[in-house]
C-alpha positions in Angstrom: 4.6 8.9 -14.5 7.4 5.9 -14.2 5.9 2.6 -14.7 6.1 -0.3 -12.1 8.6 -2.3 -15.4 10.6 0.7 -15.3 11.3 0.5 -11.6 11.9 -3.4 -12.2 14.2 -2.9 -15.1 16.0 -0.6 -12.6 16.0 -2.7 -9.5 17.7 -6.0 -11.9 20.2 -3.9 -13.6 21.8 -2.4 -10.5 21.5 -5.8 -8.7 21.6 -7.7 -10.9 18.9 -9.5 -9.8 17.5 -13.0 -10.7 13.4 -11.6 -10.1 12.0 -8.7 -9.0 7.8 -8.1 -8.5 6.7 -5.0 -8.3 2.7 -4.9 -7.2 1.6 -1.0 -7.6 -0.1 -0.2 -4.3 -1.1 3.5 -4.8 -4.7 3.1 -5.1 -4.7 2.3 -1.7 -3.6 5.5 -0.6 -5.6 8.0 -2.7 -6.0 11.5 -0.2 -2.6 9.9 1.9 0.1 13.5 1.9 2.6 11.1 -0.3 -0.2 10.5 -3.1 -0.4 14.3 -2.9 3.0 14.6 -4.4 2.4 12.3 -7.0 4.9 9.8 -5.6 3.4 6.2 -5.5 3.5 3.4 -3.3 5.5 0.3 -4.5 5.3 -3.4 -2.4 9.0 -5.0 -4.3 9.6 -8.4 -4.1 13.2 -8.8 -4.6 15.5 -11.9 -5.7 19.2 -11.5 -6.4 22.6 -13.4 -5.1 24.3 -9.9 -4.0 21.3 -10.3 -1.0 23.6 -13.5 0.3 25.0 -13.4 3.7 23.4 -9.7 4.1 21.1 -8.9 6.9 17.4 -7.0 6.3 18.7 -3.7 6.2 21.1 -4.0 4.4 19.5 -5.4 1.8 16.9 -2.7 1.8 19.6 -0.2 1.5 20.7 -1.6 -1.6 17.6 -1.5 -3.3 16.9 2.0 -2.3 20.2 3.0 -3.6 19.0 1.5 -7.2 16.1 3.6 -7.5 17.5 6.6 -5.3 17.0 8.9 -8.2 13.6 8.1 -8.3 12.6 8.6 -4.7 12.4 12.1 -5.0 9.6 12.5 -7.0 7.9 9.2 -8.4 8.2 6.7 -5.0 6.9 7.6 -2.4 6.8 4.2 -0.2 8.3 0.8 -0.5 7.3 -2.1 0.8 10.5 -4.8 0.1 10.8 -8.2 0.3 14.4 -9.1 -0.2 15.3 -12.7 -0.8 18.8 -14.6 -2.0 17.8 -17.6 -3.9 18.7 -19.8 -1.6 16.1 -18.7 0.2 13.4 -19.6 -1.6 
């Protein structure tokens, strides 16, 4: 099973990104069909510069291209906050 630092280690080198919190929310969804599969569920807290001047969505799309390999199996749900820092 991937680790909540290896999704993090993911999420910064494909965005570079200045802080990312990962909070593993699984446990809340024991007997849900997407715990069934294994797959957990992820709330992401996301910092990075590249997030500057995008909207919401686009922002989400980029960090569900970083760990698009790993929605497949071992993600089943995020929850993302996406920030630039100026923003903060």
């Amino acid at each position: 099973m991937i680790t909540k630092e290896a999704i993090a280690q993911q999420i910064k080198a494909s965005l570079s990104a200045e802080s990312v919190e990962i909070e593993d929310q699984s446990h809340l969804h024991a007997g849900h069909a997407g715990a069934a599969s294994g797959g957990g569920h992820y709330d992401v807290i996301v910092v990075a510069q590249v997030f500057e001047g995008l909207n919401t969505l686009a922002r989400h799309r980029l960090i569900y291209e970083a760990v698009s390999d790993l929605m497949k199996k071992e993600i089943h749900a995020l929850s993302i906050q996406a920030f630039d820092p100026s923003e903060l």
